[in-house]
C-alpha positions in Angstrom: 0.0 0.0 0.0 1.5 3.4 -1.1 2.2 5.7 2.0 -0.2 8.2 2.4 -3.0 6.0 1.2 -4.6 5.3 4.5 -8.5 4.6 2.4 -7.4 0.9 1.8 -7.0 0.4 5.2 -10.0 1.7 6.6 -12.0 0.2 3.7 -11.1 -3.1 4.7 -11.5 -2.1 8.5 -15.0 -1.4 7.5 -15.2 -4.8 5.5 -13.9 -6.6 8.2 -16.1 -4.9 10.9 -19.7 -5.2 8.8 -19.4 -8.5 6.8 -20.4 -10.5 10.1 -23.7 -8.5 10.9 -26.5 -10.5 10.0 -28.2 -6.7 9.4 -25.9 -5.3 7.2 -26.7 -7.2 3.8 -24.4 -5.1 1.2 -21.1 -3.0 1.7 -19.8 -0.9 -1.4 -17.8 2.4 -1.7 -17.7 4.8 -4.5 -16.2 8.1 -5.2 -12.5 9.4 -5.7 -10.9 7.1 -3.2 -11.7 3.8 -4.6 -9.9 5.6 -8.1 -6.0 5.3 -7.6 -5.3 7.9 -9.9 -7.8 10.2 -8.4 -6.7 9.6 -4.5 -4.7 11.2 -2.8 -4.2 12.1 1.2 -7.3 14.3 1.4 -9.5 11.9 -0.4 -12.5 10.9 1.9 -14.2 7.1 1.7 -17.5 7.1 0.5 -19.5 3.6 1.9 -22.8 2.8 1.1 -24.1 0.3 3.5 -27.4 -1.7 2.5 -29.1 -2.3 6.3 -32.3 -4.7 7.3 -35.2 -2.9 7.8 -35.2 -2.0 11.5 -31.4 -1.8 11.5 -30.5 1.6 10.6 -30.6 2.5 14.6 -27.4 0.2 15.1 -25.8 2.7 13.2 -26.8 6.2 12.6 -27.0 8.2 14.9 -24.8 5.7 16.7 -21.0 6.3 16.5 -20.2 3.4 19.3 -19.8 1.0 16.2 -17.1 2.7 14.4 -14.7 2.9 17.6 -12.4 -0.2 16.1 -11.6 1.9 13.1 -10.6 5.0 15.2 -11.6 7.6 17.7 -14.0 10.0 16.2 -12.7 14.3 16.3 -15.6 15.1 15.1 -18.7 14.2 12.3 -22.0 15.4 10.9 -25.0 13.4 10.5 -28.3 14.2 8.7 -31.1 12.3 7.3 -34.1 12.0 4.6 -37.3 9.8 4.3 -35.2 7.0 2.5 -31.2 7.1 3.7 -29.4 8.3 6.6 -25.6 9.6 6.5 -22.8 9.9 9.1 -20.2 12.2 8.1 -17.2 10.9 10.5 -13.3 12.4 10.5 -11.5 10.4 12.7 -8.2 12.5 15.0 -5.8 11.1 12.7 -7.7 13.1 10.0 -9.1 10.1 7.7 -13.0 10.7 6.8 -15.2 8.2 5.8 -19.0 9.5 4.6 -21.6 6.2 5.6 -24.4 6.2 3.6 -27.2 4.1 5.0 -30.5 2.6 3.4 -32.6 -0.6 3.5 -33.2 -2.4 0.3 -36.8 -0.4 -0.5 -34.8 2.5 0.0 -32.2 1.6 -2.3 -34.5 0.7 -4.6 -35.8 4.6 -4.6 -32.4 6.5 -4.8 -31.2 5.1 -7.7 -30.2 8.1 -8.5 -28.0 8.8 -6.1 -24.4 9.8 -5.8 -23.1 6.7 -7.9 -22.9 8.2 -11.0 -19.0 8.0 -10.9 -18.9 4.2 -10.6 -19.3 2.2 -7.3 -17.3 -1.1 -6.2 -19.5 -3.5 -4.3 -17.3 -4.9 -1.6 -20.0 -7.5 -0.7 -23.1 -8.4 -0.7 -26.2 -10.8 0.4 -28.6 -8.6 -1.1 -30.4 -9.5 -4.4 -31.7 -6.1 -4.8 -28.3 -4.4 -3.8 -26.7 -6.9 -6.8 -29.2 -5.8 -9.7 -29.5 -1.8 -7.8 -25.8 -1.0 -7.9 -25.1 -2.8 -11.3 -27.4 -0.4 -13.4 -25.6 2.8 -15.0 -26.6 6.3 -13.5 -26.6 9.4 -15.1 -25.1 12.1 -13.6 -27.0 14.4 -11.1 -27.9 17.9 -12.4 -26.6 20.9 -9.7 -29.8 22.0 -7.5 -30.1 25.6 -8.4 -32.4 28.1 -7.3 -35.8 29.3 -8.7 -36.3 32.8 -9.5 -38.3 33.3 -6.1 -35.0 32.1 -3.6 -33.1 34.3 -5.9 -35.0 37.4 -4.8 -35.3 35.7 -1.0 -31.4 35.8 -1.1 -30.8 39.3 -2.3 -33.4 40.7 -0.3 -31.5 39.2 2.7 -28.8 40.1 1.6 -29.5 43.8 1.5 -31.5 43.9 4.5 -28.5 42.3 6.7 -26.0 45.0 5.4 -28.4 47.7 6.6 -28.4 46.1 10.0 -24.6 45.7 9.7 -24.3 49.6 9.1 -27.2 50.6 11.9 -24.9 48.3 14.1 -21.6 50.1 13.6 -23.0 53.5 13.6 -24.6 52.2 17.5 -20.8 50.7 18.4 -22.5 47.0 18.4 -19.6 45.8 16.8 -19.2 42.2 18.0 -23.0 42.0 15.5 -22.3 44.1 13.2 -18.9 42.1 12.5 -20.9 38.5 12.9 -23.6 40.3 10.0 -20.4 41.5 7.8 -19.0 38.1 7.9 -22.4 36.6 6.7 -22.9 39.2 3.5 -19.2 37.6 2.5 -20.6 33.9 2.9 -24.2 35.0 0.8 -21.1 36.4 -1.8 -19.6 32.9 -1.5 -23.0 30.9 -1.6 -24.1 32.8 -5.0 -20.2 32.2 -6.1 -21.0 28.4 -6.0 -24.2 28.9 -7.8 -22.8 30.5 -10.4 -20.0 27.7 -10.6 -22.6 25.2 -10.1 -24.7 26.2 -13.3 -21.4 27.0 -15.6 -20.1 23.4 -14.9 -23.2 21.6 -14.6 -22.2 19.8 -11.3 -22.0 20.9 -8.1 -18.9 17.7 -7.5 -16.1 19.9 -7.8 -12.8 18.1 -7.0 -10.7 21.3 -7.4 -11.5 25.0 -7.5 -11.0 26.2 -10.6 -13.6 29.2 -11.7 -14.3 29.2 -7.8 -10.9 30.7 -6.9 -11.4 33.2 -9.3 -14.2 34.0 -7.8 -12.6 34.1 -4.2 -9.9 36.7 -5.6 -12.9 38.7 -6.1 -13.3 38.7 -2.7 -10.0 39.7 -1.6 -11.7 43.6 -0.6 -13.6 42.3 2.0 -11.0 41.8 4.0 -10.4 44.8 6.2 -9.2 45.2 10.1 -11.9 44.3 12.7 -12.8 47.8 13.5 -15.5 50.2 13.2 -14.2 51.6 9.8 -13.4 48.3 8.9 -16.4 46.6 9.4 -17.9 49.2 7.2 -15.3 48.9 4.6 -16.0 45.2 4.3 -19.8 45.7 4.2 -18.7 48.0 1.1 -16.9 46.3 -0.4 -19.0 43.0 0.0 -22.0 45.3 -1.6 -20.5 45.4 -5.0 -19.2 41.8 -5.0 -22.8 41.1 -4.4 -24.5 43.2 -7.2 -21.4 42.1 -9.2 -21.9 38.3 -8.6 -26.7 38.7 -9.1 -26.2 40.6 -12.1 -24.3 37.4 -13.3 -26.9 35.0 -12.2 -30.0 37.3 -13.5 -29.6 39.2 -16.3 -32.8 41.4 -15.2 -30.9 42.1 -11.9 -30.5 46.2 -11.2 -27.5 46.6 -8.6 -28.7 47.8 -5.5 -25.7 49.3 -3.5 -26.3 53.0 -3.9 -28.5 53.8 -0.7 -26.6 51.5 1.2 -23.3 53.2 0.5 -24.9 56.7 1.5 -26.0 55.6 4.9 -22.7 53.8 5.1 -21.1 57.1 4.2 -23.0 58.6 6.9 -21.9 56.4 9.9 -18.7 56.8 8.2 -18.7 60.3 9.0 -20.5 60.5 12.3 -17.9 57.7 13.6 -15.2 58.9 16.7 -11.6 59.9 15.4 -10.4 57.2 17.2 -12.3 54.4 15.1 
C-alpha cells in the first residue's frame, strides 16, 4: 500500500467490521478514493451500506460502532425519508461518509451519488446486486428558482443595513458577525454561479471558484468600526457584481446603502 493511502486500510476495517452482521446485507464504496489515480491524502471514503429494515438504529445516529476503526474528532449526521448519513473524521484526520438505506430505499435512490462508478465490496442482497449494477446518469446541480433568488438578495441587502445601523450604535461584536455573513451569501451565489457553468455541483478542485474568491479579496479589512464598514462595502459590489451574473434582469442595488454607510462613516469617533 503506497504511504499516504490510508483509504485501503480503513475500507477493509470497515469490511472486516460489517461483513459479520447479520443486518448489514451489502457493503460498497464509490467516489475518488476507490480511483488510484484520483486519490490522494485528502481523499475521503464514501460507503454505502445496504441495512435490514429496523437496523438503521445500530448505526446512525450511533457512533459506538465505528470505535475499532478510530476515535472520532468530530462528524455530521443528517437524514431523509429514505437514507441516513454519518459524516465521520476520525483524529488522525481520515474521513469516511456512511451512507445508510434498506433495500426499498435503495431501490428509490437510484439516483443517487453513484454516477462515478461504485465497487460493491459484498453483498447478500439481491436487490443491492441488480441496484448498484445499473448505470446512472449524472445528477444535475440543484439551483435556485427565481423566487429564492429574490429571497437571497433581499437578505442580503437587508442584513448590510443592519450591519451599518450596528456600527453606527458601536455593536460591533454584531455588526462584525452580520459583515461576515454578506461575504458567505457572496460565496453561496459564487458556487451557484460555478454550479450552473459546470453543470455539477462535485467539484474536486476550485478552478472558476478561486477566481471568484480573488474577487473577494476587498472584503477583507481590520476588525474595527471603519473596517467593518469597509467590508460591508466592499462585500455590496461583489454582491451586485456576482446577481447581475446570475439574473440578467438584476438592477445593482448598492447606492442607498453606501450613502448611509457614508453617513456612519462620518459620524464615527476619530479614534475608530
Amino acid at each position: 500500500m503506497s504511504a499516504g493511502f490510508w483509504q485501503e486500510s480503513l475500507v477493509e476495517g470497515l469490511v472486516a467490521l460489517l461483513r459479520p452482521s447479520g443486518d448489514v446485507w451489502a457493503l460498497a464504496h464509490f467516489g475518488s478514493a476507490m480511483r488510484p489515480i484520483q486519490r490522494d491524502r485528502w481523499s475521503d471514503v464514501d460507503a454505502l451500506v445496504v441495512v435490514a429494515e429496523g437496523a438503521v438504529e445500530q448505526f446512525h445516529p450511533s457512533l459506538d460502532w465505528l470505535h475499532p476503526l478510530g476515535k472520532v474528532y468530530a462528524y455530521d449526521q443528517s437524514s431523509t425519508a429514505f437514507t441516513a448519513v454519518t459524516r465521520v473524521c476520525f483524529r488522525n484526520f481520515r474521513r469516511v461518509d456512511l451512507l445508510f438505506a434498506t433495500e426499498p430505499a435503495l431501490a428509490r435512490i437510484a439516483a443517487g451519488p453513484f454516477w462515478d462508478g461504485i465497487h460493491v465490496l459484498f453483498s447478500r442482497s439481491p436487490v443491492a446486486d441488480r441496484v448498484l449494477a445499473q448505470r446512472f446518469t449524472p445528477p444535475t446541480p440543484p439551483l435556485i428558482s427565481p423566487e429564492q433568488f429574490d429571497r437571497m438578495v433581499n437578505a442580503f441587502w437587508f442584513k448590510a443595513t443592519l450591519a451599518v445601523t450596528k456600527v453606527a450604535r458601536d455593536e460591533l461584536l454584531i455588526a462584525l458577525h452580520l459583515a461576515l455573513d454578506l461575504v458567505r451569501d457572496c460565496c453561496v451565489l459564487g458556487m451557484l454561479l460555478r454550479d450552473r457553468a459546470e453543470g455539477t455541483n462535485h467539484h474536486r478542485h476550485g478552478g472558476t471558484g478561486n477566481r471568484i474568491i480573488e474577487q473577494l479579496t476587498s472584503t477583507q479589512h481590520p476588525y474595527t468600526a471603519v473596517g467593518i464598514l469597509d467590508s460591508v462595502a466592499a462585500s455590496a459590489a461583489a454582491f451586485d457584481a456576482l446577481a447581475a451574473r446570475w439574473s440578467p434582469g438584476y438592477q445593482e442595488r448598492h447606492g442607498p446603502l453606501l450613502s448611509s454607510l457614508n453617513e456612519a462613516r462620518c459620524a464615527l469617533p476619530s479614534e475608530h
